[in-house]
N, C-alpha and C positions, 0 to 999 in steps of 0.2 A: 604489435607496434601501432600509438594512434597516429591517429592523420596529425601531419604537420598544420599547426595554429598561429594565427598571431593575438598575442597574447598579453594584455596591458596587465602587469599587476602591479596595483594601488597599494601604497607603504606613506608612515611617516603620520599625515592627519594631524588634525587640532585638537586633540583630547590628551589627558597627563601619562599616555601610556605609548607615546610617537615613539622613544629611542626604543621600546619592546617594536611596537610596528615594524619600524624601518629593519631589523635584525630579521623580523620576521621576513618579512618583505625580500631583502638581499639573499636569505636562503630559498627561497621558492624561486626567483627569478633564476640563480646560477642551480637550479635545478631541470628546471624548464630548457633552461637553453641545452641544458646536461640530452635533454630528451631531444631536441633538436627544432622545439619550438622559435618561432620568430618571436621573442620578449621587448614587450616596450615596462619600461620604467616607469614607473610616474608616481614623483614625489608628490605629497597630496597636501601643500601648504594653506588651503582656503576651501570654503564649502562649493567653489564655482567648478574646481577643474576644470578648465576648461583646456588640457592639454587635451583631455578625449576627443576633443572636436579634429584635432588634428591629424589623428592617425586611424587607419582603418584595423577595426577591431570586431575579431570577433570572439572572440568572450574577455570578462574581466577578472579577476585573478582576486577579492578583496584579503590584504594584508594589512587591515584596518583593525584598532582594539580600540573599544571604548565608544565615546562621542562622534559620530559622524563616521564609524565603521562599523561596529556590532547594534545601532540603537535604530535600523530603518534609511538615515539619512542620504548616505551613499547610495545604497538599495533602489532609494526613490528615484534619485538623480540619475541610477544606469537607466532603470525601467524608461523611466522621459528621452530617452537619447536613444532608446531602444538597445542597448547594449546588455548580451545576456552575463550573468555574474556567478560565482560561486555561490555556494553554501544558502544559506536560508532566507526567504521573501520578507520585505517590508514589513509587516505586520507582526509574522515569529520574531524578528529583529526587535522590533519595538517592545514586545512582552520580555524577554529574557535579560533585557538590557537593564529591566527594573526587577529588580528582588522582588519587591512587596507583590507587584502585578504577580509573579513568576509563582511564588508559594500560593496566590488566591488559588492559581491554573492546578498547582500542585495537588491542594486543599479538596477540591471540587472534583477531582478525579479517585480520591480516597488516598494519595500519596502522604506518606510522614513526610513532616519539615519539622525544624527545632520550632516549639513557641516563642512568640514575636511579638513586636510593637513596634509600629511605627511612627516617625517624630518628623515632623517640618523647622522651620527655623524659627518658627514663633511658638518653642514647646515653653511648657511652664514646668520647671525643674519638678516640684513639688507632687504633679500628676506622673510624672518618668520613673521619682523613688518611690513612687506607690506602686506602678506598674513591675519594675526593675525588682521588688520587693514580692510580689505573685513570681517572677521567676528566676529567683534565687541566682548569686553569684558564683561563678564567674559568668559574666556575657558576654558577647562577640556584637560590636558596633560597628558599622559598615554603611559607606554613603549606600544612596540605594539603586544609584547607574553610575557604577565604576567597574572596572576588575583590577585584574593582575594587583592584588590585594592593596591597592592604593587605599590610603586613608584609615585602613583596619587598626581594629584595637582590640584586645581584650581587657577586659577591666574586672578586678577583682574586688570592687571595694566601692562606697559612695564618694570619696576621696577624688576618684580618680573617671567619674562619669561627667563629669560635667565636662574635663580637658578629654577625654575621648570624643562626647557628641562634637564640639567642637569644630576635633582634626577631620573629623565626618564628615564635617558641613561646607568644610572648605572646598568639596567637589562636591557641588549638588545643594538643594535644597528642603531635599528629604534625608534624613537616616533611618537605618534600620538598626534594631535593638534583638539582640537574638540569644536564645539562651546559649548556655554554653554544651554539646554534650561530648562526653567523654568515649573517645573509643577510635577504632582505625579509622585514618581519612584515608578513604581511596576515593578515584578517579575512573572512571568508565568512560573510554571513547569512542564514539558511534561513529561508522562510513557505510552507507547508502543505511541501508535496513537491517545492519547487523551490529553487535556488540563486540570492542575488539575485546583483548584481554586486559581484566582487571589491572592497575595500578595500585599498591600501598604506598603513601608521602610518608617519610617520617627524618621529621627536622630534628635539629638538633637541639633547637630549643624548644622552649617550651609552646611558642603560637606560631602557625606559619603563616608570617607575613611577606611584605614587599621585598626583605633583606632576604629571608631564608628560601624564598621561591628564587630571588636573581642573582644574590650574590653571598651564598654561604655554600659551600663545596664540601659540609660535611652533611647536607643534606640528602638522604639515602632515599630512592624511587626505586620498590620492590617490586620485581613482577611475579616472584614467587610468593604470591599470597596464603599466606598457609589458613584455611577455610576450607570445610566441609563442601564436597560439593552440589551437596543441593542448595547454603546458602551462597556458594561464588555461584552461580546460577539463576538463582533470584535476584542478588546485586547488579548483573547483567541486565536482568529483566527489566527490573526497576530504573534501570537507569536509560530501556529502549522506551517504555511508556513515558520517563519527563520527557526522551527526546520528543515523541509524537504526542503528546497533551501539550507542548508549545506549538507544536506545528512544524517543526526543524526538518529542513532538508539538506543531503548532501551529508553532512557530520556534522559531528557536535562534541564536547567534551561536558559530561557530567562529575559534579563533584557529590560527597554524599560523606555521612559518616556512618561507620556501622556500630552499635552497642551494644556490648556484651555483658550482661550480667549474669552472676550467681544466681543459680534456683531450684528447690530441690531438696531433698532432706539434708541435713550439714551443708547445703551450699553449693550441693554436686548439681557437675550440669553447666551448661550455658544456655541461654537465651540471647537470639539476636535481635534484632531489632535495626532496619535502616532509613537514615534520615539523611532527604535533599537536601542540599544546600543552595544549588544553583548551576544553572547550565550557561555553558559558552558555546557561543554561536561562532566564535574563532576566535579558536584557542591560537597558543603561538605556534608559530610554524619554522622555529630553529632545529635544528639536528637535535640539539639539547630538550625541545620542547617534549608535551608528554603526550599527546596524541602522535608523533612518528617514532616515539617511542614502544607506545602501544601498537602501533601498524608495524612497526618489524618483529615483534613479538609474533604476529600474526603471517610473518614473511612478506610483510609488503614493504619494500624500501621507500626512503625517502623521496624518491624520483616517482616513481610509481604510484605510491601517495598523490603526490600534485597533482600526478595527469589524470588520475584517476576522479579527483576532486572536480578537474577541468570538464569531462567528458559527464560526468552528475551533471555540471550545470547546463551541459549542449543538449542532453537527453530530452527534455522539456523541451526547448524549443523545437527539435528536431521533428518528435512526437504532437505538438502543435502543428507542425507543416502538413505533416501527414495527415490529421484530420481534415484539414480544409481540402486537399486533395480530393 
């Protein structure tokens, strides 16, 4: 049992992914109280909060996605008020929040990521279908500080790359251009220094986007990953070194794809192969969501989760006090 907290957690924010937040958000608070924490609310309508000034807090809860919750912003604002927070510091925030930044971190470490290109809002069509053209169709276009697959496209064709970069741009002023690759999308959620248990996504259509992540219910989330287990063990791995090559504390949710090819005499054989896509620095946190999905898989309930997230982010300060001692 932990110690009794009071407990602000931040939902809601200025970014195109607030009604994910606020869902977020209502599930972790009637969790909290579930544990028997003192829960303050705090809808998060502007960059000042300044509802923080008003209640005594000691830690903050962020159920923030996107702009001004996953990107540093908030992060900065608790540190200045001194208020300690969940999940990962200012700086891992600001990296993960940006793809393009997130694959150099990936790059540099020796990690696979699909190949890429990146475009501003001043591209020149004609330098994109050349590039686009080096890494063959289908591609996955994606603003390049967004989640919960806002704005995403696949595009199969030059038809249809100019109204993808577009829908891109409308959050953000960078896109990213990604190839496309074929194979299972799983999901690896990290809590403290451990890997829970793999996740397979598999939509029902054919790209998983904004619709098929929130609101299509024949979207099927396997935890019975059928993999060899030395590679569901590497996938683990791989997805404990993006968490730490960004810096990520507390959890995190890695996305990745794995590819499987033919090889061999007549084709026997597989060959895998896994490639990052990008990590969340917070992920959603509904029942439904796939990191407490992945934590009860592991026997750690959704209640438990939370506190457990809670008492990550006290550890560090606590461990600070005790130095200065």
């Amino acid at each position: 049992m932990y110690k009794t907290r009071n407990i602000a957690v931040l939902m809601g924010g200025v970014s195109s992914e607030r009604e994910v937040s606020l869902r977020s958000g209502t599930a972790v608070s009637e969790a909290l109280k579930q544990a028997g924490h003192n829960v303050i609310c705090i809808e998060v309508n502007d960059e000042k909060v300044e509802e923080l000034d008003r209640h005594e807090i000691d830690v903050a809860f962020i159920a923030l996605h996107g702009y001004f919750g996953e990107d540093g912003g908030i992060q900065s604002l608790l540190e200045s008020k001194g208020i300690p927070y969940t999940g990962s510091g200012v700086e891992a925030s600001r990296i993960a929040m940006d793809k393009i930044e997130t694959k150099r971190r990936f790059l540099a470490r020796g990690l696979s990521t699909p190949d890429y290109v990146s475009i501003t809002q001043y591209y020149n069509m004609s330098e994109v279908q050349r590039f686009v053209d080096m890494l063959g169709f289908p591609v996955i276009v994606k603003p390049a500080r967004n989640g919960s697959s806002i704005g995403v496209s696949m595009v199969k064709n030059l038809a249809g790359l100019k109204k993808g970069i577009e829908k891109a741009l409308k959050f953000g002023s960078k896109a990213l251009i990604e190839k496309h690759i074929h194979g299972k999308e799983l999901t690896v959620g990290i809590l403290g220094n451990n890997p829970l248990p793999i996740i397979e996504i598999k939509p029902a259509v054919e790209f998983f986007d904004y619709t098929a992540k929130y609101n299509d219910s024949r979207t099927e989330y396997n935890m019975e990953v059928s993999l060899p287990s030395s590679v569901y063990n590497e996938v683990q791995q791989v997805a404990l070194k993006a968490h730490e090559t960004i810096g990520c504390k507390g959890f995190s949710r890695v996305d990745m794809i794995l590819e499987e090819q033919n090889h061999g005499p007549n084709g026997l054989g597989l060959a895998s192969h896994i490639y990052l896509l990008e990590i969340n620095t917070i992920p959603g946190f509904t029942e439904k969501s796939l990191l407490p999905k992945a934590a009860r898989a592991a026997n750690i309930g959704f209640v438990g989760l939370c506190e457990t997230i809670v008492e990550f982010a006290l550890q560090d300060v606590e461990a600070g006090i005790e130095e200065l001692v």
